[in-house]
N, C-alpha and C positions, 0 to 999 in steps of 0.2 A: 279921289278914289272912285272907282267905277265899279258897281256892282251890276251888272246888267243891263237888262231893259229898264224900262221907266215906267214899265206900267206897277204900283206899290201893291206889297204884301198885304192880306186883311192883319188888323192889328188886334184881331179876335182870336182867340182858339177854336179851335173848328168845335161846332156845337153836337157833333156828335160823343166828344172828348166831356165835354159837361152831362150830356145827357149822360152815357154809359157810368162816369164818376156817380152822378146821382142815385143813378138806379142802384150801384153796387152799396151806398153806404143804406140803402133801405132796406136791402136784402141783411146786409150785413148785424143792423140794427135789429131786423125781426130774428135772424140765426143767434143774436146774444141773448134779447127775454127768450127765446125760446130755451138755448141750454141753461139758462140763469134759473130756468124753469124745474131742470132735471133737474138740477142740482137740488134743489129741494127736496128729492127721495131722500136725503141722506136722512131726513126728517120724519118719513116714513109718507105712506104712500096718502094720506088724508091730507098732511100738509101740502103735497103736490099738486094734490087738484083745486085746494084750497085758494093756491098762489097763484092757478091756473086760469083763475075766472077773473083773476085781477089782471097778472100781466099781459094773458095773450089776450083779454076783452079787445083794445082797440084794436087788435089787426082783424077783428070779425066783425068790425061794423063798416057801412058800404064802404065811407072813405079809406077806411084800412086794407079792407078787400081791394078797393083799387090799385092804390098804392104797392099793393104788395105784387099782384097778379099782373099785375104792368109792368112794374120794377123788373120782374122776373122775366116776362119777353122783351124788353125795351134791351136790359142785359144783357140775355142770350141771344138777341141780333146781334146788336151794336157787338159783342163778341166774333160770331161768324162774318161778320160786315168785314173787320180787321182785318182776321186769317186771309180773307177775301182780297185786300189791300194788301198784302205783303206778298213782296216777289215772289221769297223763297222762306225756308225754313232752316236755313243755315246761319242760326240766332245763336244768343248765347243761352248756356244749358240754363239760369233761373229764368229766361224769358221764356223758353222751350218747357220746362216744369210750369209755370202759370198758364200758358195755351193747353195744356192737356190735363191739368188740375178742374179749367173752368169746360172742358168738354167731358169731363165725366159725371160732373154734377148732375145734371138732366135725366140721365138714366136709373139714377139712383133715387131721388128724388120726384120723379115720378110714380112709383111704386109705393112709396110711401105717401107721397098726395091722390092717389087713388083710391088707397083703404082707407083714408081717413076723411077728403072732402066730397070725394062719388060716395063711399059709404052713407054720407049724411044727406046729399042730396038725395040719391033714389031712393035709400034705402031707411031716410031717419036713423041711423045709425046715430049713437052718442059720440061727441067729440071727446072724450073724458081719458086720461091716464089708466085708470083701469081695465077699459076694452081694448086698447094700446097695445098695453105691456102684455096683458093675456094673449094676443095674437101674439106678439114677439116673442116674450118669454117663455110660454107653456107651448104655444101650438107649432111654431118653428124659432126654435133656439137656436139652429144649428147655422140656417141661412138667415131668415128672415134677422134676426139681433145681430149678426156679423155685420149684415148688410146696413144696418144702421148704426154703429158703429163706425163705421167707413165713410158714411156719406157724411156722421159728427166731425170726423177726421179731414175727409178732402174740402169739406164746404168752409172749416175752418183754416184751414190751413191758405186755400186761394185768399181769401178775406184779408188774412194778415199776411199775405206778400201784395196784396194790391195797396191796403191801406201803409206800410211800410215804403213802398213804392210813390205815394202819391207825399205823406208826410216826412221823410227823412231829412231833408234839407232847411224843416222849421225848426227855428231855435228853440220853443218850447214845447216841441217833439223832446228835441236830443235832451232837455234838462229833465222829462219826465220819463223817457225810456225805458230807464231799470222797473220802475214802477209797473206800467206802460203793459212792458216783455213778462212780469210775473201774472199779472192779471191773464195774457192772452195764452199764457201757459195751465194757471189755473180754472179757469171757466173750465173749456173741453175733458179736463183730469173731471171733476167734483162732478161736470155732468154724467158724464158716463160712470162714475161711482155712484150718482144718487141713480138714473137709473137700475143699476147693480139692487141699492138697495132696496128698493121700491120693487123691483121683483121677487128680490125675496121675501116681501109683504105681501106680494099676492101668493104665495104657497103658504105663507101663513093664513089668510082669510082662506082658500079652500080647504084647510086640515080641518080647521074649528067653524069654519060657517057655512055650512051644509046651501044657504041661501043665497050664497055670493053669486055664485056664478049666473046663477036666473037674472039679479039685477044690474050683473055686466051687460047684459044687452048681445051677448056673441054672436058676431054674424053667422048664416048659416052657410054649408058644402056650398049652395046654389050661391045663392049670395059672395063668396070668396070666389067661385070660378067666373061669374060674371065681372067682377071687379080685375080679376086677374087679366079675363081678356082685353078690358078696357086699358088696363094699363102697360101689354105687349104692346097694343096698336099703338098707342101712343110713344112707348119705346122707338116701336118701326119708322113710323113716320119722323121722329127726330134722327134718327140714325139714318133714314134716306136723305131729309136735309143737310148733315153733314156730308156725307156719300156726296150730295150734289153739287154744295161747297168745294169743296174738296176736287171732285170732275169738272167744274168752271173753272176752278183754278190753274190742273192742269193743261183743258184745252185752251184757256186763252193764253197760256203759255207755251204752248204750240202754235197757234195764229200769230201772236207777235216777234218770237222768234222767224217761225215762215216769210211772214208777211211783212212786218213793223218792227225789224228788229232795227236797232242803236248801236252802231259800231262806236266803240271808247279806246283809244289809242294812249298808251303808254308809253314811257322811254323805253329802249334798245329792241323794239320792234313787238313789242307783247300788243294785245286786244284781245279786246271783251266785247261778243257780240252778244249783246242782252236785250230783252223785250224792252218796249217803252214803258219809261214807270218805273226802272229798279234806279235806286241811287245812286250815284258813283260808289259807296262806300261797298252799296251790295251787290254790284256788278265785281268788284275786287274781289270782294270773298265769294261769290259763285264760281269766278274763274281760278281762285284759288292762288291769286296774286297779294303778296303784304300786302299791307295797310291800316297802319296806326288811328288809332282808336280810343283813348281811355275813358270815355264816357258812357261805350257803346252806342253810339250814332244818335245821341238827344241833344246834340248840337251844344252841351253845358261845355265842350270843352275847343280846343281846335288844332289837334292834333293830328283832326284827316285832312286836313288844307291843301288845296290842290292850286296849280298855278293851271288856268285853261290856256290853253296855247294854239288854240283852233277850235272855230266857235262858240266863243262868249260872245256874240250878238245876238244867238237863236236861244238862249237860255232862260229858263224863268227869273225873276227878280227874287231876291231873297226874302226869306220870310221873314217875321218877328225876332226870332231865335239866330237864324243864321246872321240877321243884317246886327244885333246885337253885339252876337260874338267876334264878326269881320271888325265892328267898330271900337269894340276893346282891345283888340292885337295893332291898331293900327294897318289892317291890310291893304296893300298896295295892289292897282289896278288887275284885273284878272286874276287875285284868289280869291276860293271860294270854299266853302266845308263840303266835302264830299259826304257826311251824310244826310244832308241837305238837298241836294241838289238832285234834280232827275232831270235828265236831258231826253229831249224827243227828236235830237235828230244827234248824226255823228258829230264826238266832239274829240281833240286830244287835249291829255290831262299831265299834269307832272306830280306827282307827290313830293309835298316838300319836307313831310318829314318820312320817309321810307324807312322799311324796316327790315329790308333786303339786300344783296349783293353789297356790293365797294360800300355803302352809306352803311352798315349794320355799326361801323366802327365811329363814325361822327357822333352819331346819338346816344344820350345819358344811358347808362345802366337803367333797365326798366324797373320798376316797384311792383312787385309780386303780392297777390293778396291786399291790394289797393284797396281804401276803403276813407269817404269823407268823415273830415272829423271836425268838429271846433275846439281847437286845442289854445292852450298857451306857451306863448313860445315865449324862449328866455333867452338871451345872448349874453356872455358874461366876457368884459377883456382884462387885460394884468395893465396897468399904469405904468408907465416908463418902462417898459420890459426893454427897449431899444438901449437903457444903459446899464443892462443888468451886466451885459459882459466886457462894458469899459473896467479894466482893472482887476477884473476878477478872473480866478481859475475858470476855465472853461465847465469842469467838471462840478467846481461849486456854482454855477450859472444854470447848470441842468438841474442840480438838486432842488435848487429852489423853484425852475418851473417844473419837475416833476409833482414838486409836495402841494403846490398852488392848484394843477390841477387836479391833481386827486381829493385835494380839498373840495371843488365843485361839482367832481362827480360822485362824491360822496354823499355832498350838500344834495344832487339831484335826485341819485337813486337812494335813496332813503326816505324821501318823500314821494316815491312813487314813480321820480321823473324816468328819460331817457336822454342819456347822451347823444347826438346824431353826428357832431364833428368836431373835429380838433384841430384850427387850424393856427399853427403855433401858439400863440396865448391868448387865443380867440374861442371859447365855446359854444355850441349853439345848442338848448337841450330843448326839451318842449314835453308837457302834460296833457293829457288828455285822453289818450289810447285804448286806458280799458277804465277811464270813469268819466261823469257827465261834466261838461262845461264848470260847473261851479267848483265842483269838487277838484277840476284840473287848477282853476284861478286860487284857490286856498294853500294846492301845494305847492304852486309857484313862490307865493308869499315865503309859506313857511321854509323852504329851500333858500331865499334868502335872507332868512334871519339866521337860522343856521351856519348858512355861508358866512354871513358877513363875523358870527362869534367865532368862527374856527377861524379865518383868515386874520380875523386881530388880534388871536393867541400865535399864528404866527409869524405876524409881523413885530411883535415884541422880538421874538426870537434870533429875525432874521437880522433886524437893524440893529442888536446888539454884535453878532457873529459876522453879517456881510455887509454894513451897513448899507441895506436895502428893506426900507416897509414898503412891505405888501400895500398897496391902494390897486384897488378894484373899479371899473364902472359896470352896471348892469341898467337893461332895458327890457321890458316882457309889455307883452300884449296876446288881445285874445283874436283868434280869427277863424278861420275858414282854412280847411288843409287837406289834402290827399295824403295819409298816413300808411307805409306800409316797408315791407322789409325788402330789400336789394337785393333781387336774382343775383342765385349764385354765393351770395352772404346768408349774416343772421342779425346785421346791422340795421335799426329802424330809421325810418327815412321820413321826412315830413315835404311835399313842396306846397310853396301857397305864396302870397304874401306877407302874410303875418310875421315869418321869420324876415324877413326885409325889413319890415316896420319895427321888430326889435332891437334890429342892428342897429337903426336908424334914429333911435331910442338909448341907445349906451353913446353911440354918437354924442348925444345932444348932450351927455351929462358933462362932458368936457368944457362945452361953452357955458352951461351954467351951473359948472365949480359943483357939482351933487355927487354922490354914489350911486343912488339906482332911481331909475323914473320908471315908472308903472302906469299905464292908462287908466283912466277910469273909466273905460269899457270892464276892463278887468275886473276892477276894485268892486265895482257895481255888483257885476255876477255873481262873484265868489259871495257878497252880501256882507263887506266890510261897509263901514261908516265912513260917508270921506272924513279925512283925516285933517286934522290943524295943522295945513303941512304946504308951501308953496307950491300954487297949481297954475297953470297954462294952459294955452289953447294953440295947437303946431298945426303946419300944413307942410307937408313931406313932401318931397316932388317924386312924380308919377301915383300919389294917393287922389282921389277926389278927393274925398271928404275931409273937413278939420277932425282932429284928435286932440280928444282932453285927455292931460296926463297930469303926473300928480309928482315930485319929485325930493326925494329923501336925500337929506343929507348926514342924520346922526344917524346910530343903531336905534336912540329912545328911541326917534318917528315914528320905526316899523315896528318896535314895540307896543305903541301907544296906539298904531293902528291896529293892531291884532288882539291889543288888552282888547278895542270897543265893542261891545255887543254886535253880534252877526243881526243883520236886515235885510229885507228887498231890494231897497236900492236906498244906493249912497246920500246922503244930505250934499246940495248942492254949495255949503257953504268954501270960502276957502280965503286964504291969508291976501294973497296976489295973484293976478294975474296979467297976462301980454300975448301978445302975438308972436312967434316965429316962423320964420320960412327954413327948415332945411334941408337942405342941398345935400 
């Protein structure tokens, strides 16, 4: 397979990606003590300043002053740097909300570091809660409090789509999330309540203490207008930097269109004449050409995969990411992920998965409201369903796969699950959707103890009446999955591998005479104990990795594993074990 040139990708992230990471979790860190700080009005306005001297002390000593006032231009470069590096602005709308969340912070924020750290430098001014809320609350309530407010709001809100953004693909993210989400929902609530009440402590202290205000320290008319002008110029000057940003950007997208531009050739005669530097992915969407995507162009997936059909000799060598993904699909000489790739000279491209004209009809129904999950999937089949209809009415042959599977989707949506297919006596459900990892592996279990007690009241029934018992095999495991509902329906959808490795998994109980096998990836999560119960170690083809699974053959087992006290993780002991390979 031939990816290009030869000259190799850095095996590094580019260091401005760690830098601006950094800077934003120190800003982010001081915006938490610092609301953590409001929050303490609820306490009343002594408590406030009390907590004040403790929590914010480290960001006022040098090191902290560094760190912080650094953090803060290091941030808002490496920000403008970005905008700076992107084509176009024909993003998707939450990447389009984060660029205009993190350019309005600065103006807002400026204003209020003006009255508060120019105050203290020129003017000894107290850094203190009191002299604060007094300007905000008493002297301009109308602007001055709105205005802080808003910047509680936007400076919080960029923070938790970047750190969302940077964490969501860790596993002990998604299992502390719910937690996680209440936290980042309560901070900014309780801050802006304490300070609510902490304002209304200071019209308490000026009704009854005649003396209060003397020892706020209030800046004076002179004093607030100098400070004011200090912090328009400052406004200005940031707002021509954007201004100028912004006019670079467009003219060098003038110059390189003029001058440098990149013709990109399509099938049945389309092109894209784009500056050098946009990607193949954002040359498509500028010209307003399809082009599948479900990653949005972070190269996690490779659904913009292009076949180059004319100059792949002049192209750059793939990076970390692209040469990754090219070598998990197996791709064949000359594809390449178009949102990867920026060509500097003309190139033609094919899409191979289009999403336009004649091919709209080749390609799966797309998943609407996608979103990564780590779910549990479960595959459940019927046992000799091949002789159900030796012998038998036709009609009695449906009754009984009717009742069988309404038994398992019974079994699913009762615990929470979701049915995704039916295909003849084949189920495939999966957990996870709208709870965390653990809590998906628990319902799984419990959906099959369930099952397996309804399906053996009726297979008493059936083998009296049709002489047919019911025997079942099941296989569940935990993974990795793009979870979302099929345009057009109201059907949940899951793709990944996981549901493979299920199937792959009720497979295997056939050859070793069991009812249901369950990994213990799963077992682990959900925080069952492993169980006294025959366990193995499979290697699935097209898996890398070996898989431990754990395989039931009574109803007690799965009883005896769910009597055991829930833990961390599973005890590694286990009855037996062996090797399989299956195919």
């Amino acid at each position: 397979m031939s990816l290009g040139s030869a000259a190799g990708p850095s095996r590094f992230p580019p260091i401005e990606r760690s830098l601006r990471l950094g800077a934003g979790l120190i800003l982010f860190s001081f915006a938490t003590s610092h609301f953590l700080n409001h929050a303490c009005g609820i306490l009343r306005l002594d408590a406030m300043e009390a907590v004040r001297l403790a929590l914010i002390w480290p960001w006022r000593t040098y090191v902290g002053q560094t760190l912080l006032y650094g953090s803060f231009l290091v941030h808002g470069s490496l920000g403008l740097y970005a905008i700076v590096r992107r084509r176009h602005l024909r993003i998707p709308k939450g990447e389009l909300l984060q660029i205009l969340l993190g350019l309005s912070i600065p103006p807002l924020i400026i204003i209020h570091a003006t009255n508060v750290r120019f105050g203290h430098f020129l003017f000894g001014l107290e850094e203190s809660y009191p002299r604060i809320l007094y300007r905000y609350w008493i002297l301009s309530p109308g602007v001055g409090l709105s205005r802080q407010f808003i910047l509680l709001l936007v400076l919080w809100l960029h923070g938790c789509i970047g750190l969302n953004s940077w964490l969501r693909y860790r596993e002990w993210y998604q299992k502390y999330l719910p937690a996680l989400a209440a936290a980042a929902v309560l901070i900014p609530v309780l801050a802006v309540v304490g300070m609510a009440d902490a304002g209304r402590d200071i019209d308490a202290h000026l009704a009854q203490d005649p003396g209060f205000l003397a020892r706020v320290n209030v800046q004076t008319p002179e004093q607030s207008a100098r400070l004011g002008a200090i912090g328009e110029k400052l406004i200005l000057i940031y707002l021509g930097l954007v201004g100028a940003v912004f006019a670079l950007h467009g003219a060098r997208e003038w110059h390189e269109r003029r001058f440098r531009a990149v013709a990109i050739r399509y099938p049945l005669g389309r092109e894209a004449i784009v500056p050098r530097g946009f990607s193949i992915l954002e040359a498509s969407r500028w010209t307003g050409i399809e082009h599948m995507s479900m990653c949005g162009g972070r190269g996690r997936c490779s659904t913009c995969r292009v076949l180059v059909t004319d100059g792949l000799e002049h192209l750059p060598a793939p990076n970390l990411a692209e040469r990754k993904t090219l070598a998990w699909i197996g791709a064949y000489e000359g594809v390449r992920l178009a949102c990867q790739v920026r060509p500097y000279e003309n190139i033609g491209v094919v899409p191979l998965l289009s999403a336009d004209g004649d091919n709209a009809r080749l390609l799966p129904t797309p998943l609407a409201i996608s979103e990564e999950h780590e779910i549990a999937a479960l595959f459940v089949d019927l046992r000799n369903s091949t002789k159900l209809a030796d012998g038998r009415l036709p009609y009695d042959a449906l009754f009984v796969i009717d009742c069988y599977i309404a038994a398992v989707v019974q079994a699913a949506e009762s615990n929470g699950g979701q049915v995704t297919s039916i295909a003849g006596d084949g189920l495939m459900c999966f957990f996870g959707a709208d709870c965390d990892p653990a809590t998906a592996c628990r319902r799984a279990v419990f959906a099959l103890r369930d099952l397996w007690e309804s399906l053996a009241a009726l297979s008493l029934e059936f083998e009296i009446a049709f002489d047919f018992p019911l025997r079942f095999g099941a296989g569940c495991h935990l993974g990795l999955a793009i979870v979302g509902t099929v345009a057009g329906r109201h059907q949940a959808q899951f793709l990944g591998e996981v549901g493979n490795i299920a199937a792959r998994l009720e497979a295997l109980t056939k050859e070793l005479r069991c009812t249901i096998i369950l990994s213990r990836a799963m077992l682990e999560r959900a925080g069952f104990a492993a169980p006294e119960a025959e366990s193995h170690r499979i290697q699935i083809k097209n898996v890398t990795a070996h898989i431990e699974v754990v395989a039931f053959r009574t109803p007690q087992e799965l009883d005896e594993l769910i009597a055991l006290p829930l833990q961390g993780k599973g005890r590694q002991s286990r009855k037996s074990r062996r090797s399989l390979i299956l195919r």
